[in-house]
C-alpha positions as a Markdown table, in Angstrom:
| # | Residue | x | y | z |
|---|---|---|---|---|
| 1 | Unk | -24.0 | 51.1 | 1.1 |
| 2 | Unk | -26.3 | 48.2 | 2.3 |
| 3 | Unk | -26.1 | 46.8 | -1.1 |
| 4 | Unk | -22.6 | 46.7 | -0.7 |
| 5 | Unk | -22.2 | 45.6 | 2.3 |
| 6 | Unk | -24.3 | 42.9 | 2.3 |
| 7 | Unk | -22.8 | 40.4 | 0.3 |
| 8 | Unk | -19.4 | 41.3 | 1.4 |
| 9 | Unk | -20.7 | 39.7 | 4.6 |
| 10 | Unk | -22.4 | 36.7 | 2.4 |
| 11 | Unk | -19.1 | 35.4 | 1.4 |
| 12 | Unk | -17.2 | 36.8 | 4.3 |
| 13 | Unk | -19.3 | 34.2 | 6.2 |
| 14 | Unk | -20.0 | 31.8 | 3.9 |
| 15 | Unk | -16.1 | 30.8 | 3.1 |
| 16 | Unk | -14.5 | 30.1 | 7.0 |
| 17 | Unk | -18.0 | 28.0 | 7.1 |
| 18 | Unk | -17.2 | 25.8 | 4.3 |
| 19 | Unk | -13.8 | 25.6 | 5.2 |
| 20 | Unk | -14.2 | 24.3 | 8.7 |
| 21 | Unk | -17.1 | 21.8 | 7.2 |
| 22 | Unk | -14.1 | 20.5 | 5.2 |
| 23 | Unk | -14.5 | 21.7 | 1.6 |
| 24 | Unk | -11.3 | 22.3 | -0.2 |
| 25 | Unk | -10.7 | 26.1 | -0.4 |
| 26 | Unk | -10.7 | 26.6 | -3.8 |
| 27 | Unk | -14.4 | 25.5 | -4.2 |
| 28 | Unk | -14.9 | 27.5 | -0.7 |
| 29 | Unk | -13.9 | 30.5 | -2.4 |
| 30 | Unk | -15.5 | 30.0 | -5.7 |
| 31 | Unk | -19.0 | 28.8 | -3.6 |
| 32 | Unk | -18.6 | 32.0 | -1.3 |
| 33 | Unk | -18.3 | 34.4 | -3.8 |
| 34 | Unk | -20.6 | 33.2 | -6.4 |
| 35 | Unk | -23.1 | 32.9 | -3.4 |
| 36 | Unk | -22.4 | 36.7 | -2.7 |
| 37 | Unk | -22.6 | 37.9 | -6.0 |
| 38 | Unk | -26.1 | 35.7 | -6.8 |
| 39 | Unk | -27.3 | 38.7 | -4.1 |
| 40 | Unk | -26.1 | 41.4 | -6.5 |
| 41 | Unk | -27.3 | 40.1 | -9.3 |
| 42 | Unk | -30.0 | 37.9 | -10.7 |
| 43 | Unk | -29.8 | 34.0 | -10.5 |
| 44 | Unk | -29.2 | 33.4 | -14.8 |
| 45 | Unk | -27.0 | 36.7 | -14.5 |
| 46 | Unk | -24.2 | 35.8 | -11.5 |
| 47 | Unk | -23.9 | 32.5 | -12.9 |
| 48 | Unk | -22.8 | 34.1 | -16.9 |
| 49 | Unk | -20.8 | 36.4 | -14.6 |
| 50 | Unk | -18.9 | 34.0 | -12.4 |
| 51 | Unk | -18.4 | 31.7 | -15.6 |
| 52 | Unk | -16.5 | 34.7 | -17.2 |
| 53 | Unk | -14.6 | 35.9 | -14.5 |
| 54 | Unk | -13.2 | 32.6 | -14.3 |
| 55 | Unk | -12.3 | 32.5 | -17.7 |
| 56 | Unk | -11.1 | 35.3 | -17.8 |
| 57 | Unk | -8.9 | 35.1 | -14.3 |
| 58 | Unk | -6.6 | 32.3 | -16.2 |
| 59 | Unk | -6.7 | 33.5 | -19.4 |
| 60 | Unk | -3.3 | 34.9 | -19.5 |
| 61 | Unk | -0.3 | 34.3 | -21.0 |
| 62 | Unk | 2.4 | 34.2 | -18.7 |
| 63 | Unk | 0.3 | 32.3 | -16.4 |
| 64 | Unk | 1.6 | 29.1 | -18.7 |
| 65 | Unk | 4.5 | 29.0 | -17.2 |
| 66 | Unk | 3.2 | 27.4 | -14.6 |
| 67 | Unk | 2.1 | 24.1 | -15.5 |
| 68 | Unk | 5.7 | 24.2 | -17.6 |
| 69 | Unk | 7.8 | 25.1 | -14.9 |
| 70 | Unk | 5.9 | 22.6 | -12.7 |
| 71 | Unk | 6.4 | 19.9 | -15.2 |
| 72 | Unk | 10.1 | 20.4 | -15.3 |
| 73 | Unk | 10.4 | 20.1 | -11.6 |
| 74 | Unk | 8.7 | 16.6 | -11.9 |
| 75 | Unk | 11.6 | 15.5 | -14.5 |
| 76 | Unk | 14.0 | 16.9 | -12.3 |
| 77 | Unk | 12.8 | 15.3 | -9.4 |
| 78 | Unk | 12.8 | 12.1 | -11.1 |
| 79 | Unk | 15.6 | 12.8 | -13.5 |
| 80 | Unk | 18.6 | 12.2 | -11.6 |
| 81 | Unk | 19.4 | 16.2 | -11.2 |
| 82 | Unk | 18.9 | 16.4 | -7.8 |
| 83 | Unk | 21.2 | 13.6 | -6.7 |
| 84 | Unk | 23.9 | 15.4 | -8.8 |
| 85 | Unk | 22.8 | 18.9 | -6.9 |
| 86 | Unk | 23.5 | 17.3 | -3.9 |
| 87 | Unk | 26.7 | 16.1 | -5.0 |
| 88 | Unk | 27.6 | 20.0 | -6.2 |
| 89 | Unk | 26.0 | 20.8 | -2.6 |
| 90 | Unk | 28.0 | 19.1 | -0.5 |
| 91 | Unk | 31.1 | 19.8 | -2.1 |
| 92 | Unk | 30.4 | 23.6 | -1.8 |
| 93 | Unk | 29.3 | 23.4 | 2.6 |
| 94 | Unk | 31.2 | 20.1 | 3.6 |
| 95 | Unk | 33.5 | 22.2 | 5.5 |
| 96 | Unk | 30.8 | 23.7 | 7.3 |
| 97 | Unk | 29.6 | 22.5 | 11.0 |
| 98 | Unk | 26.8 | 19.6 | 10.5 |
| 99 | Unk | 28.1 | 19.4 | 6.9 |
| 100 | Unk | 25.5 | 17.6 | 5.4 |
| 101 | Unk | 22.8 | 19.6 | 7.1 |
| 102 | Unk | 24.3 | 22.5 | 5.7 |
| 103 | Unk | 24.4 | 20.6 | 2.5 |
| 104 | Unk | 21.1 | 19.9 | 2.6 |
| 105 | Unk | 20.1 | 23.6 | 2.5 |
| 106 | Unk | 22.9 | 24.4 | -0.1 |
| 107 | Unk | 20.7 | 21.6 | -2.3 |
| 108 | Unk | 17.7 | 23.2 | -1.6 |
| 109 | Unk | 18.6 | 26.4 | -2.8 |
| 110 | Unk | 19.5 | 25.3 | -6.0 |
| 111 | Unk | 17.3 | 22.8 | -6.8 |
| 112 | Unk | 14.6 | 25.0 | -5.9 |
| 113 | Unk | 16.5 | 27.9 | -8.3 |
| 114 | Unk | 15.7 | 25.3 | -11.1 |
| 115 | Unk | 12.3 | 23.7 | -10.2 |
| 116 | Unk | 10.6 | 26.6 | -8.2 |
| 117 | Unk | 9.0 | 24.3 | -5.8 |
| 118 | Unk | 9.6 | 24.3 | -2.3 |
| 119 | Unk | 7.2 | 21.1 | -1.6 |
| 120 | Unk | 9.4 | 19.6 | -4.4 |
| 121 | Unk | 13.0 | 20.1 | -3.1 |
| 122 | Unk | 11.6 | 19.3 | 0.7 |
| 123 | Unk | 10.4 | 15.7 | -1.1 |
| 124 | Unk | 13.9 | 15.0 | -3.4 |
| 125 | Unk | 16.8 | 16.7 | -1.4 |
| 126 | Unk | 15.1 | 15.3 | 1.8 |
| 127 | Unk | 14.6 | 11.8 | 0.4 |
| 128 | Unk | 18.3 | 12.0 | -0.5 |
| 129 | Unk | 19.9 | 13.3 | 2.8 |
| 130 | Unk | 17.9 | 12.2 | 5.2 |
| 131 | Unk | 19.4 | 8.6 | 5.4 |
| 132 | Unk | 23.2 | 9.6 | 4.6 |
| 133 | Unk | 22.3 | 12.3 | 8.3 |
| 134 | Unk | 20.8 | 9.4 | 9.7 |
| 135 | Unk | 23.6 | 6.9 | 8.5 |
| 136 | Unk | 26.1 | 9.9 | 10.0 |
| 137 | Unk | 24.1 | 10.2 | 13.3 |
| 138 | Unk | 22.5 | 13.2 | 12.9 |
| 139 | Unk | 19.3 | 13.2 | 15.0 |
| 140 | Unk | 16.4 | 12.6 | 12.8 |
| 141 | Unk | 14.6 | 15.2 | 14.2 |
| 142 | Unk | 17.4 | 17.6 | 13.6 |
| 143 | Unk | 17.7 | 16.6 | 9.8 |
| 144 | Unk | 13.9 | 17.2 | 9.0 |
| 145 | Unk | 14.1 | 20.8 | 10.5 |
| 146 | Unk | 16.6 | 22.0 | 8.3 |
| 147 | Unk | 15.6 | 20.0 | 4.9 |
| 148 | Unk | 12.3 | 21.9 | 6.1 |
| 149 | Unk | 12.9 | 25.1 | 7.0 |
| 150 | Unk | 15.6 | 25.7 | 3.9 |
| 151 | Unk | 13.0 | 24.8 | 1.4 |
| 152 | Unk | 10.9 | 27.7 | 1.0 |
| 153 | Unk | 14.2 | 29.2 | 0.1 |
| 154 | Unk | 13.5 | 28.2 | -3.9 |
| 155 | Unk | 10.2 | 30.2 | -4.0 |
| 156 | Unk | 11.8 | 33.2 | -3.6 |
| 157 | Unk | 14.8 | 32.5 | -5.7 |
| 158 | Unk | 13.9 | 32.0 | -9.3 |
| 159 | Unk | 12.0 | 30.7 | -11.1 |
| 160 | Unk | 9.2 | 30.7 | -8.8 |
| 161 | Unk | 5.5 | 29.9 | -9.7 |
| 162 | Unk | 4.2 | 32.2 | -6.9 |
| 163 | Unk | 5.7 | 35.1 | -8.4 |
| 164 | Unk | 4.1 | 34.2 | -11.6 |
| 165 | Unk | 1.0 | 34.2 | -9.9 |
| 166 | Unk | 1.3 | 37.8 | -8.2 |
| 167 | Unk | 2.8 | 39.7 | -11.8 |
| 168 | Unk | -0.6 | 38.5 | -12.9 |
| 169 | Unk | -2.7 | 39.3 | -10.1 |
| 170 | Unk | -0.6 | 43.0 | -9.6 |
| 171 | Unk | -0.8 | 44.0 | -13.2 |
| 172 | Unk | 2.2 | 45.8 | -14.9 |
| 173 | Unk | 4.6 | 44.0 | -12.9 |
| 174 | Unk | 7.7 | 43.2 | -14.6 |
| 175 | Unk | 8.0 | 38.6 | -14.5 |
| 176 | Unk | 11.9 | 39.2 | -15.1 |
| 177 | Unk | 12.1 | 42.2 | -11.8 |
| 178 | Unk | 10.8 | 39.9 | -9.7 |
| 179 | Unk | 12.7 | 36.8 | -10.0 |
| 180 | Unk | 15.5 | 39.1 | -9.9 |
| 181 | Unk | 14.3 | 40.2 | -7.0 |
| 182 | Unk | 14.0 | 37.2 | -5.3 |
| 183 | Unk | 17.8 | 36.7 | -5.7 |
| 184 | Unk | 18.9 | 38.2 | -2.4 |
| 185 | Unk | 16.1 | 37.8 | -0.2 |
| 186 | Unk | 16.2 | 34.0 | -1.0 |
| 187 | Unk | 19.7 | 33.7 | -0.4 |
| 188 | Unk | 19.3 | 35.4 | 3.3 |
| 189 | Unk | 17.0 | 32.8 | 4.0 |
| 190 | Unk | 19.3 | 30.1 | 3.4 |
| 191 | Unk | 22.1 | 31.7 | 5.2 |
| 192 | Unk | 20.3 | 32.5 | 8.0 |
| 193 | Unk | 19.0 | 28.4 | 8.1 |
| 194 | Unk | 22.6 | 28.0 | 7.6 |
| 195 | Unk | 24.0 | 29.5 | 10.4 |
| 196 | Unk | 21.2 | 28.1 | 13.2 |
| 197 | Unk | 21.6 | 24.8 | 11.7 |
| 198 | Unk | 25.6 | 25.4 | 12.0 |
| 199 | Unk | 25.0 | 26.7 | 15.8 |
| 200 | Unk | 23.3 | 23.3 | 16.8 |
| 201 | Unk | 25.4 | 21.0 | 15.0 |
| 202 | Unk | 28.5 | 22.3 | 16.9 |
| 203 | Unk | 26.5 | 22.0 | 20.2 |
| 204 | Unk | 25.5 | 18.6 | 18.9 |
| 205 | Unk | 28.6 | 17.4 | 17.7 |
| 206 | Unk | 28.2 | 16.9 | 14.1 |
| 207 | Unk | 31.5 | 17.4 | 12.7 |
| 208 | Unk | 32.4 | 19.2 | 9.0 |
| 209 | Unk | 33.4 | 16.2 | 6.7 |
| 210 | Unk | 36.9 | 15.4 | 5.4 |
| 211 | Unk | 37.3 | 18.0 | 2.5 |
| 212 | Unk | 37.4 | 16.3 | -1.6 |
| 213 | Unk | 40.8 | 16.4 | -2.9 |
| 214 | Unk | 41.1 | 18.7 | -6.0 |
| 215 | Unk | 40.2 | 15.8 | -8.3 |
| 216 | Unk | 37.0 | 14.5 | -6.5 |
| 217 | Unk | 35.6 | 18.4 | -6.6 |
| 218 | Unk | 35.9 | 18.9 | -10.1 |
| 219 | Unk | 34.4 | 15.5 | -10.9 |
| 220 | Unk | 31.4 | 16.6 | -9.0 |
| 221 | Unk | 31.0 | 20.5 | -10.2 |
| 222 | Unk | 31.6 | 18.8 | -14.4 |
| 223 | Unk | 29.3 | 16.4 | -13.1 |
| 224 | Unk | 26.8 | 18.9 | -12.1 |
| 225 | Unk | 27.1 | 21.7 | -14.9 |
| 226 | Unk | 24.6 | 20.3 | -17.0 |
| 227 | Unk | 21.9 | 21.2 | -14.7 |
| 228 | Unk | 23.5 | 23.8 | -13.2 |
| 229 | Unk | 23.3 | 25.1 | -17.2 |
| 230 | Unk | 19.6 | 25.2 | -16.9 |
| 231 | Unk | 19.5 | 28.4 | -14.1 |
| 232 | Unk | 22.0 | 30.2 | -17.2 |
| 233 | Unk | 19.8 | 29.4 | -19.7 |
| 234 | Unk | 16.3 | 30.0 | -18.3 |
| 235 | Unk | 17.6 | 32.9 | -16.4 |
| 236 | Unk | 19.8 | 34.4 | -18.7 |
| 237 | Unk | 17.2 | 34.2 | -22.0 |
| 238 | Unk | 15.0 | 35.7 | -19.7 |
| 239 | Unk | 17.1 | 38.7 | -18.9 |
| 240 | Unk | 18.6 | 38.8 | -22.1 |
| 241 | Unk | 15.1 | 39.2 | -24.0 |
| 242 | Unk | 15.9 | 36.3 | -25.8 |
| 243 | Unk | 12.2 | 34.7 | -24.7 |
| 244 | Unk | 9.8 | 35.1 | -22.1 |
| 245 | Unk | 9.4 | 33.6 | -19.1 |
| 246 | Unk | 6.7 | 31.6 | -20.3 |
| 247 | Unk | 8.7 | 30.6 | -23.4 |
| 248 | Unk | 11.9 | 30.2 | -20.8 |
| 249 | Unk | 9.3 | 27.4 | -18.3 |
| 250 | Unk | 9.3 | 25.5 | -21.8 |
| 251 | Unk | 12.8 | 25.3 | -22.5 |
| 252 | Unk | 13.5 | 24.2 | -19.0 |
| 253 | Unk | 11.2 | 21.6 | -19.7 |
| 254 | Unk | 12.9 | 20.3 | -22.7 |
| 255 | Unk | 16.1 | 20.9 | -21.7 |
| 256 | Unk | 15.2 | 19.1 | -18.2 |
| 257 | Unk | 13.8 | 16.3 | -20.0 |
| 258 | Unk | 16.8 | 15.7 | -22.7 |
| 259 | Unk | 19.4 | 15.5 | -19.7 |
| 260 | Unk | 17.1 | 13.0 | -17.9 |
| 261 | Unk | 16.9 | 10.7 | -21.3 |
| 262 | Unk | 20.9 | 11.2 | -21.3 |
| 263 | Unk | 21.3 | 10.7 | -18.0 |
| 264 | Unk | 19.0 | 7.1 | -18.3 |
| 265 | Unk | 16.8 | 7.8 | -15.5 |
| 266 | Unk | 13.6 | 8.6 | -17.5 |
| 267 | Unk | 11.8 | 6.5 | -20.0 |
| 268 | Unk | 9.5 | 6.8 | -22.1 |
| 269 | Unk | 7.4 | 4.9 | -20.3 |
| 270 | Unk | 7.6 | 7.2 | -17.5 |
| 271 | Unk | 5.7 | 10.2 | -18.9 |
| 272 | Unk | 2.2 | 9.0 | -18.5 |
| 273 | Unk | 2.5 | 9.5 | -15.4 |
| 274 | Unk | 4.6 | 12.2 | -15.4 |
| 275 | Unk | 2.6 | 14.7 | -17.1 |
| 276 | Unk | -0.1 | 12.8 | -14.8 |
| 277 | Unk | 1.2 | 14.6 | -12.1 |
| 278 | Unk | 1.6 | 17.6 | -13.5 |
| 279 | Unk | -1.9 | 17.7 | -15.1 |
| 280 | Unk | -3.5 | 17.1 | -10.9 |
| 281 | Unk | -1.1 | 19.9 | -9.8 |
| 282 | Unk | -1.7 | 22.3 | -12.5 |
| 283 | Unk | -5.4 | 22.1 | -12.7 |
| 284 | Unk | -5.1 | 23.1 | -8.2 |
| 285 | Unk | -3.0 | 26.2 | -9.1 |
| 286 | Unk | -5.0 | 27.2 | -12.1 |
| 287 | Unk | -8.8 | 26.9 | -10.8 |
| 288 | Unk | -7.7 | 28.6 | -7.7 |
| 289 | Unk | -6.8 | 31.3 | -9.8 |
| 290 | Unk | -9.8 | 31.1 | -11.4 |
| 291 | Unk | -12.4 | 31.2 | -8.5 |
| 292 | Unk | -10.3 | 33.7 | -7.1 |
| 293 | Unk | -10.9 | 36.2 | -9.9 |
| 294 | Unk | -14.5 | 35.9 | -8.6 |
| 295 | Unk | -13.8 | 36.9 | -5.2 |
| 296 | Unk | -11.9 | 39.8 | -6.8 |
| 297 | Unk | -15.0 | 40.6 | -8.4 |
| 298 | Unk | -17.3 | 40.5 | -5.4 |
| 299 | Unk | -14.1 | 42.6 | -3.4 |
| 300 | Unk | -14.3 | 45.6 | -6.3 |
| 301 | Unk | -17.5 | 45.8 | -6.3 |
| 302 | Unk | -18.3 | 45.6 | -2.1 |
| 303 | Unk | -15.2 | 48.1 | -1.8 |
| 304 | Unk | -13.5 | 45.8 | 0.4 |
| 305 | Unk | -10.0 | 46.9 | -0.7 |
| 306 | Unk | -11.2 | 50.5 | -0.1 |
| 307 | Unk | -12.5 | 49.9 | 3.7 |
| 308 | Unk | -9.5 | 48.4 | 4.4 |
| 309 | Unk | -7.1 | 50.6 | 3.3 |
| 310 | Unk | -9.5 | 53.5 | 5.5 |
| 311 | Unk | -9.3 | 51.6 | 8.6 |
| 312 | Unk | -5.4 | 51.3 | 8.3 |
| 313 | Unk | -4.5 | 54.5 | 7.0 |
| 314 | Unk | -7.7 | 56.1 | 9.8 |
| 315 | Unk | -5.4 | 54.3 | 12.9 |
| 316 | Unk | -1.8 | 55.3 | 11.4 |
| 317 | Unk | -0.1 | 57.1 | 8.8 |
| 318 | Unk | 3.1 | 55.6 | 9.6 |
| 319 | Unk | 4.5 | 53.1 | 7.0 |
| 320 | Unk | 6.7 | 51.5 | 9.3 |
| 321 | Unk | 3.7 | 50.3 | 11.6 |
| 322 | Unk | 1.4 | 49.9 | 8.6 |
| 323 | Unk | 4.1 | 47.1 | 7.1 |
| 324 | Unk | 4.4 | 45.6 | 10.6 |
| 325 | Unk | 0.6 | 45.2 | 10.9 |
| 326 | Unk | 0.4 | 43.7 | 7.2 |
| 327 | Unk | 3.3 | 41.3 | 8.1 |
| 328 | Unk | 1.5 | 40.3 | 11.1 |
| 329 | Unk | -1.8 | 39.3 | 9.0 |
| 330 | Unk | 0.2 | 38.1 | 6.6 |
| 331 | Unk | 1.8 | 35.2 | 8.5 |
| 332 | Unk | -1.1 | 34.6 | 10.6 |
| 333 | Unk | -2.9 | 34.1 | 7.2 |
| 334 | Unk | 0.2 | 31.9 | 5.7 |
| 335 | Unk | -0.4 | 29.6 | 8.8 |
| 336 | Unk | -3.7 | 27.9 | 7.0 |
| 337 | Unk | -3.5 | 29.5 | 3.5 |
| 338 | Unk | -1.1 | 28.2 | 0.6 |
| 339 | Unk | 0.8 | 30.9 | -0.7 |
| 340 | Unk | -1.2 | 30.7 | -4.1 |
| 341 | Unk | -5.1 | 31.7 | -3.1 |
| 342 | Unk | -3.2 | 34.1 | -0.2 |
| 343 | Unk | -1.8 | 36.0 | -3.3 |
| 344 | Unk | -4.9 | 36.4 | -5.1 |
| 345 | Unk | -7.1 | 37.3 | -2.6 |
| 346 | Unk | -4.6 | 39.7 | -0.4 |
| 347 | Unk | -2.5 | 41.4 | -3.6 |
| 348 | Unk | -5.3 | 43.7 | -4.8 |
| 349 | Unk | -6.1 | 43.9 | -1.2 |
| 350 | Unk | -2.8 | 45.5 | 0.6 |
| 351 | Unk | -1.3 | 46.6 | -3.1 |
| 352 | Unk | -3.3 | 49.7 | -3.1 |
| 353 | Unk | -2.1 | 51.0 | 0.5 |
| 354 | Unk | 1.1 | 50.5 | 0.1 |
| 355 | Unk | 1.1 | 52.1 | -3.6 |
| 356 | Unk | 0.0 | 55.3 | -1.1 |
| 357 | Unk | 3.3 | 55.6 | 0.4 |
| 358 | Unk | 5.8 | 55.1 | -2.5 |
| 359 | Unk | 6.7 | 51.1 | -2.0 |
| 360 | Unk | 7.5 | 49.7 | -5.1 |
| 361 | Unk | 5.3 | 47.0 | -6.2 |
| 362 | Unk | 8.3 | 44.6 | -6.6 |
| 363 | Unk | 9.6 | 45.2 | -3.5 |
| 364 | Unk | 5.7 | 44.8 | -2.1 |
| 365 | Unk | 6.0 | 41.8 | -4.0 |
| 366 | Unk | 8.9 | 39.7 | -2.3 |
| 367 | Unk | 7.8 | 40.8 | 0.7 |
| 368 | Unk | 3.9 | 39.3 | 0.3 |
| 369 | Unk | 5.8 | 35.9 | -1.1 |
| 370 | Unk | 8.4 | 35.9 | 1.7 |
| 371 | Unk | 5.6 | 35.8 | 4.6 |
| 372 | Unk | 4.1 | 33.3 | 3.0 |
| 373 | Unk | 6.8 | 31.0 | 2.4 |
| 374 | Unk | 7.2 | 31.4 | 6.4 |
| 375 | Unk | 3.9 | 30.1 | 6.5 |
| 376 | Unk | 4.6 | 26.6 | 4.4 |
| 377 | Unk | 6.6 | 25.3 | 7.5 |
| 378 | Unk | 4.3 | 26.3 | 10.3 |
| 379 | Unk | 1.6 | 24.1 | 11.1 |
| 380 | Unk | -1.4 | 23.6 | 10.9 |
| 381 | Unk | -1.1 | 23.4 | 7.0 |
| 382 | Unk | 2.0 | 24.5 | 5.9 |
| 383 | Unk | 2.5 | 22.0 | 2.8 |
| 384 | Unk | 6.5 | 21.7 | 3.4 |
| 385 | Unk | 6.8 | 20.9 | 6.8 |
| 386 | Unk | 3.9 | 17.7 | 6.0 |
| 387 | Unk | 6.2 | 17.3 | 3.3 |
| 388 | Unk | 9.1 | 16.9 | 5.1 |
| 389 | Unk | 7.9 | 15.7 | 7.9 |
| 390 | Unk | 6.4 | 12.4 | 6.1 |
| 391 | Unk | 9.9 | 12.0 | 4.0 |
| 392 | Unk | 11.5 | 11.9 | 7.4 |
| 393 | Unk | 8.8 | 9.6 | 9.0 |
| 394 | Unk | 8.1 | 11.8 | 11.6 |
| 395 | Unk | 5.4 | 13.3 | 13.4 |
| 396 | Unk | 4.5 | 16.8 | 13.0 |
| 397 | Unk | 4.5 | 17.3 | 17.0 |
| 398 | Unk | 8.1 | 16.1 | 16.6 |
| 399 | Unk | 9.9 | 18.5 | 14.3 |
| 400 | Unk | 7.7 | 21.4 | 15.4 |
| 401 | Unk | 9.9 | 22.1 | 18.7 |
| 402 | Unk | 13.0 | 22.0 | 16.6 |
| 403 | Unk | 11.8 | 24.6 | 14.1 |
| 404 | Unk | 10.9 | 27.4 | 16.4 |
| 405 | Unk | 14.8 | 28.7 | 15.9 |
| 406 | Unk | 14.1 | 29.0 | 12.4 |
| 407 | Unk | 10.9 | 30.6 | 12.6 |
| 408 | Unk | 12.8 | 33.4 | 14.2 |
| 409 | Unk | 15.6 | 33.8 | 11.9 |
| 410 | Unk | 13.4 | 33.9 | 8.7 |
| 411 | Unk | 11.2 | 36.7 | 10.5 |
| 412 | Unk | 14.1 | 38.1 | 11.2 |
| 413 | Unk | 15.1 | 38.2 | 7.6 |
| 414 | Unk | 11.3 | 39.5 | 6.6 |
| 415 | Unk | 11.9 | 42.1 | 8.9 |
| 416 | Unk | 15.2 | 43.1 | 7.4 |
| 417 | Unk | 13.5 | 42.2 | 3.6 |
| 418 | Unk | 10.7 | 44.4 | 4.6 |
| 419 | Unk | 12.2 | 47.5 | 5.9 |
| 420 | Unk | 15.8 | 47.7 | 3.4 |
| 421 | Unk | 14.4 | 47.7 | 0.0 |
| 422 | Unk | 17.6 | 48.0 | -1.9 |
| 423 | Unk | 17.8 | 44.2 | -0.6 |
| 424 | Unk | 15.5 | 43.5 | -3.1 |
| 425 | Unk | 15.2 | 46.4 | -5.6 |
| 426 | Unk | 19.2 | 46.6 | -5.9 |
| 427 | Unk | 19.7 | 43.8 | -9.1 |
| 428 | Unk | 16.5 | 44.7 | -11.1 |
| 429 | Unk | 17.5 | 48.4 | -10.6 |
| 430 | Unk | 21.3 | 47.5 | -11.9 |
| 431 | Unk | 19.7 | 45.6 | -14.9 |
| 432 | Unk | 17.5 | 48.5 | -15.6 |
| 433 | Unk | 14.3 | 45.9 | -15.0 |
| 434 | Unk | 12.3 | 48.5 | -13.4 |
């Protein structure tokens, strides 16, 4: 048991240490671990061990949909599809109180249900509708909330990289049930952000905005089909078993980039930099998977997983309470964790217990991603609210105030996401997914 324990504590210690020194947590968690397992095994030995466990941690398949599908939201982003999103958005909400905050989360939503980035639709549907707010007098501070707070929204409905990421990580979960999954959840969120952001804009006095005669609505929806198309197509091959969802992050990639050359706002020249870009963010995701199939390592073999699952079965047997206690870590954790090493290390962690009471791995699944999407808007990391805070030129300290509402709505809907699980199992169960 000493052995065991031991280097459990090693990189237990070792990782919060780097991480306040300031290391990047990727090379905190591969330093940590390899540091714990160099007491397990000798020198020559951990090092040949650590080397194939990071191999071995990204190679997988499906796990190239990722630099695709974050490719493809770089083309979108710089394609001229989100402007014409918008467009579609504002047509659908502009009837709504605050119409173009509400248009700002309808955008969200769908140009996250194409890219699968929340950082990314914070960045272009905030870049877009922050100055028309602005120009409208909506408060700025008001404006960045809700771009903020409705962006997470696209990580849950697909495609979503972070989903990717725990189908791998959970083994034998089903790519296509999940981003089914995700469907309803993902669309709670944004109505929930809907209706605060509707609540304040009456109070306000932002008004709805003079509704598009017959003619200027279907300009905008034929305008907008195109990459509208995509979420059929990717989607819809996917379900249809016409490809994989690796083979689907590929097509949306062409297809993305073909309506950007058609729509003039790409050019050749643009593509160095481009794939640039996607190269820098890919090779983030993609070592942090691999350094965290090292700490997985050091976890299996220190029974980590295992005295965990004792303590919280030893102080209840109650699933209701154990989910509330895993919730609770869980955003605490999102607070100054990305979503991505947060799956890794806390899926083969909590998967197990749950597995003890009967709670479907999917449905464990949405809820793991859901808390951490909560955790992208809360400071002191949270990669969306920076996001949106520096496309609004605001200070953290002055968005912050204006968010709490939100925070409680979208716990609201984790609790609800949490404890209903037809909410999420209820269209992968339909299309016989599971």
């Amino acid at each position: 048991m000493e052995l065991a324990t031991q280097p459990a504590m090693i990189m237990l210690i070792a990782v919060p240490i780097l991480l306040m020194i300031g290391v990047p947590i990727s090379v905190s968690i591969g330093l940590g671990s390899t540091l714990a397992m160099m007491y397990i095994l000798p020198f020559n030995n951990a090092m040949i061990t650590a080397s194939q466990r990071i191999f071995t941690g990204t190679n997988s398949f499906s796990l190239l949909a990722i630099p695709f599908f974050i490719l493809a939201g770089i083309i979108m982003n710089n394609g001229g599809i989100a402007r014409r999103l918008i467009n579609c958005a504002k047509v659908i909400s502009g009837r709504l109180p605050g119409a173009l905050a509400q248009s700002n989360v309808v955008a969200n939503m769908l140009f996250g249900a194409i890219s699968g980035s929340g950082v990314a639709a914070a960045a272009a549907v905030g870049g877009t509708m922050g100055p028309l707010q602005e120009k409208e007098g909506y408060s700025k501070s008001y404006s960045a909330a809700v771009n903020i707070a409705s962006a997470p929204s696209g990580m849950l409905i697909p495609p979503s990289n972070t989903l990717i990421v725990y189908s791998t990580v959970a083994g034998g979960v089903s790519i296509a049930a999940l981003f089914m999954a995700g469907y309803i959840p993902g669309i709670l969120w944004g109505l929930g952000v809907m209706t605060v952001a509707g609540i304040f804009a009456k109070k306000l006095g932002y008004q709805s905005t003079q509704r598009p005669t017959f003619k200027e609505a279907s300009a905008v929806f034929i305008d907008a089909i195109p990459s509208l198309l995509l979420i059929v197509i990717v989607i819809g091959g996917i379900l249809g078993g016409v490809f994989t969802a690796t083979e689907g992050s590929a097509i949306s990639v062409v297809y993305s980039l073909a309506l950007s050359f058609v729509y003039r706002s790409i050019k050749v020249k643009d593509l160095p930099n481009i794939f640039l870009e996607t190269a820098k963010m890919t090779a983030i995701v993609i070592f942090m998977i691999g350094v965290s199939s090292v700490m997985s390592w050091v976890m299996a073999f220190t029974k980590i997983p295992m005295l965990i699952a004792t303590i919280l079965l030893g102080l209840t047997n109650n699933p209701v309470i154990i989910l509330l206690i895993m919730n609770v870590v869980l955003l605490v954790v999102g607070t100054f964790m990305d979503p991505t090493p947060a799956v890794l290390i806390f899926t083969p962690i909590f998967l197990p217990i749950v597995a003890e009471f009967g709670m479907h791995p999917v449905h464990f699944g949405i809820m793991l991603v859901l808390n951490l999407c909560i955790g992208t808007i809360t400071p002191p990391v949270g990669p969306i609210l920076f996001t949106g805070c520096r496309i609004a030129g605001l200070k953290i300290e002055d968005v912050v105030r204006q968010l709490i509402p939100y925070f409680i709505v979208t716990i609201v809907v984790l609790l609800v996401v949490t404890y209903i699980p037809v909410l999420t199992l209820a269209i992968p169960s339909w299309l016989n997914l599971l």
